[in-house]
C-alpha positions as CSV (number, residue, x, y, z in Angstrom):
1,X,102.4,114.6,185.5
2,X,101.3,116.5,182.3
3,X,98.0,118.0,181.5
4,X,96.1,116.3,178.9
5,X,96.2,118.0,175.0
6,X,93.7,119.3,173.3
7,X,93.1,115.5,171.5
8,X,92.6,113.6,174.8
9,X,90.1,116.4,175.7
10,X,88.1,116.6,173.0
11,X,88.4,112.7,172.8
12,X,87.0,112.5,176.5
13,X,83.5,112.0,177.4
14,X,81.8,111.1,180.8
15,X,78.9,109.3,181.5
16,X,77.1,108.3,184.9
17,X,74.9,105.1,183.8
18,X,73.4,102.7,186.7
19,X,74.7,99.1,185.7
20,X,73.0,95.9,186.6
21,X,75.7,94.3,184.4
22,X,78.8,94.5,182.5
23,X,81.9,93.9,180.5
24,X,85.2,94.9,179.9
25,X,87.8,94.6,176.9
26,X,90.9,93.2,178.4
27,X,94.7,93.8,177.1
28,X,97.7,92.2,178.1
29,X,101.3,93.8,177.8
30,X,102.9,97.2,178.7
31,X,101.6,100.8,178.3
32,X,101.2,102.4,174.6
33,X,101.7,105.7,175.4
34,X,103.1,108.7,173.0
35,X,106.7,108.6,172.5
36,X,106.7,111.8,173.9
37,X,105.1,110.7,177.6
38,X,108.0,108.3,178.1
39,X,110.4,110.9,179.3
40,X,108.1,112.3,181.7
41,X,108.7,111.5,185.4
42,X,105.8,109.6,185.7
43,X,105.3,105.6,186.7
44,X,103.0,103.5,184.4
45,X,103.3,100.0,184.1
46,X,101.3,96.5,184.2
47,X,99.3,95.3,187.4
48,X,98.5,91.4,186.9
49,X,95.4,90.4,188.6
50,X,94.4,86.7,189.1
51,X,90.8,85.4,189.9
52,X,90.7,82.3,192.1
53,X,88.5,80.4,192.5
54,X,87.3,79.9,196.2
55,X,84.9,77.0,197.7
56,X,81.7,76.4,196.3
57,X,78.6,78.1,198.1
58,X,75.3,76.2,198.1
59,X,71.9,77.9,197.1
60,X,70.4,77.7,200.4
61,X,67.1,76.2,198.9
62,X,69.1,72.8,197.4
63,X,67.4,69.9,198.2
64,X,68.3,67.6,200.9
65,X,71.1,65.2,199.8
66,X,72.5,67.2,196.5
67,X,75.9,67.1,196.5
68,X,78.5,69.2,194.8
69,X,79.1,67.6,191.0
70,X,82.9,66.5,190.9
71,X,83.3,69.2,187.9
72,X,83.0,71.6,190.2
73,X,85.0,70.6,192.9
74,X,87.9,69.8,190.9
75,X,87.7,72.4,188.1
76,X,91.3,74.1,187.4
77,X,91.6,76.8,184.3
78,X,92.7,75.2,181.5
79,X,96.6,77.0,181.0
């Protein structure tokens, strides 16, 4: 593994923020790294992730008798 240049340091900066919510940009594809950092001996790659969706999980104040809405029990993600 190689240390970081003098760029990527002076480009880093570290925060520590409490979050009650947040977001992410998302990228698809392979690595961009420097020309240079591709023959290093070092592994970097792509790790898909999936979200699934699971079974729905009432609010346990729902009144008596509501029913889970058919949109919701049959939603699939649009491909």
């Amino acid at each position: 593994m190689r240390a970081p240049n003098e760029k990527e340091i002076r480009s880093t900066l570290v925060l520590v923020l409490a979050l009650a919510e947040a977001s992410a940009k998302v990228r698809t594809g392979p690595p961009l790294d420097h020309e240079a950092d591709y023959a290093l001996p070092v592994w970097a790659a792509e790790l898909p992730l999936r979200t699934v969706p699971g079974a729905p999980v009432d609010d346990p104040r729902l009144a008596p008798g509501a029913v889970v809405p058919d949109h919701v029990t049959g939603w699939r993600r649009s491909r």
